[in-house]
N, C-alpha and C positions, 0 to 999 in steps of 0.2 A: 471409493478408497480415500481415506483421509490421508494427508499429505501437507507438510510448510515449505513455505518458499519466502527469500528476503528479497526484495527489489530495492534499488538506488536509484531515483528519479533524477535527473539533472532538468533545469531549463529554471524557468522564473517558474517557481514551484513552491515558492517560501512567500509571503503575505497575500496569499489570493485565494485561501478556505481550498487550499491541497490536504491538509491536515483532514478537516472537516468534512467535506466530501469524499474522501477516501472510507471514513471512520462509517458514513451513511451509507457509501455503496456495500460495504465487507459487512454490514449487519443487517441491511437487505438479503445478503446470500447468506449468510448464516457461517460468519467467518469468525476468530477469535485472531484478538491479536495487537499492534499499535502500530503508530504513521508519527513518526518524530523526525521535526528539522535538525539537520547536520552543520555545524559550523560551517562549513564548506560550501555550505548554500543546495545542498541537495536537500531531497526528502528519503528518507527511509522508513520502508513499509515491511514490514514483519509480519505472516499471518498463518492460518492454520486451518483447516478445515477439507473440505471435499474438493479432491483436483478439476474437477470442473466449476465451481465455482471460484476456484486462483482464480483460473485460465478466463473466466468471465471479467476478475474484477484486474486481470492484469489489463486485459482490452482496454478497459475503464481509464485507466493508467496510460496510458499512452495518450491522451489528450485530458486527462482533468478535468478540473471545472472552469468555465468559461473563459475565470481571466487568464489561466495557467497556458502557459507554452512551454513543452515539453519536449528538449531536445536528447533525448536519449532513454533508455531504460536498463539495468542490468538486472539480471535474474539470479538469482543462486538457490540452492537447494538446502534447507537451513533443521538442521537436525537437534538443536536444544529445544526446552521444554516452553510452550508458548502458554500462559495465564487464559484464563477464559473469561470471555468479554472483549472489549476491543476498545481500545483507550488512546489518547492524544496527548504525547509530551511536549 
């Protein structure tokens, strides 16, 4: 069942290939969507595809890539129209 969900990353999640690695994991699982820094210093991750595959690349998400530390994650349920492909702003 296809399904979007928006997450809000908090932690040192901004200069450490969060973008990047998001963008590689969501297109491993065959997800559409984008991963863009917040002035606020979070990350937001917008995506689209099979709920088991979120649910895989939220896991993903809760620790990032190596140098990321990751103190929080928010979930929402995001009901606009999401582009197909999956891009880095």
């Amino acid at each position: 069942m296809k399904t979007a969900a928006r997450f809000l990353v908090s932690g040192r999640v901004q200069g450490v290939s969060f973008r990047a690695g998001t963008r590689q994991q969501a297109q491993a699982l065959g997800l559409d969507g984008i991963a863009r820094n917040l002035e606020d210093g979070r990350v937001e991750v917008i995506v689209h595809g099979e709920a088991a595959a979120i649910d895989t690349l939220a896991q993903w998400l809760q620790h990032g890539p190596p140098n990321a530390r990751v103190e929080r994650i928010r979930r929402e349920r995001w009901l606009a129209p999401v582009e197909a492909g999956f891009s880095v702003a």
